[in-house]
C-alpha positions, 0 to 999 in steps of 0.5 A: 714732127718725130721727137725722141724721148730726150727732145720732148724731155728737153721741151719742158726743161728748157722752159723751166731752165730758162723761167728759173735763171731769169726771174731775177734779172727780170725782177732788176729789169722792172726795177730800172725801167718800171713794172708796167713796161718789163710786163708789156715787154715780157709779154711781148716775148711770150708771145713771139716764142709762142709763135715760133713754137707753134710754127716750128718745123723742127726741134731746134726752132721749138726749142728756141720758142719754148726757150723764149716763152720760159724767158718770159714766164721769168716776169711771172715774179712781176706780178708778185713785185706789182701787188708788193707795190700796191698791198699794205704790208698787213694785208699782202701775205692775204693777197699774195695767198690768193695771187698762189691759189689762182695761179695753182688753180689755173695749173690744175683746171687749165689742162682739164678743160683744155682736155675736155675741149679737145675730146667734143671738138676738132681743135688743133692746139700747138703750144699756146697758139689754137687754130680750128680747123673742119672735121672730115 
């Protein structure tokens, strides 16, 4: 697939736009449903966006799935609302400090091994979705 400059900024844009708007009616969401359920359906929904961002044969079916998986990344929050729910209050900055840090960490580390994976190996990696296939 051929993308101009503007369809590959779009990529990255439609997913934050979407992962910002969506935080808070996520957070509702769980609210009235409860947390385990709005997790499972997040989930849910980062994983079929995966799948048609994977199986994307043009920019509009990739842009739908990235759209999806930001729509989902919204329920990042769920995680933060859950350990509210189970910390103590003088303990949570602790714990949400280290939820942070993991998460940083991840977004750091996450790209480099995926990078020194793709140099010694024959992956072939669309968003969030990794198949292998045979050199030669």
């Amino acid at each position: 697939m051929h993308a101009s400059e503007t369809a590959v900024f779009s990529m990255g844009t439609v997913f934050s736009l979407t992962a910002t708007i969506f935080q808070q009616p996520i957070a509702e969401i769980s609210h009235v449903i409860g947390r385990k359920p709005a997790f499972l359906l997040v989930l849910a929904i980062f994983a079929a966006g995966s799948t048609v961002a994977a199986l994307a044969n043009n920019m509009a079916t990739l842009l739908i799935g990235r759209s999806m998986q930001g729509f989902a990344s919204g329920g990042t929050v769920l995680a933060a609302i859950v350990l509210t729910d189970l910390i103590e209050l003088r303990d949570r900055a602790t714990w949400l400090s280290v939820q942070n840090a993991v998460q940083a960490l991840g977004l750091v580390l996450g790209p480099l091994v995926g990078a020194g994976i793709l140099t010694v190996s024959s992956w072939v990696c669309p968003p969030n979705l990794s198949f292998s296939r045979q050199k030669g």
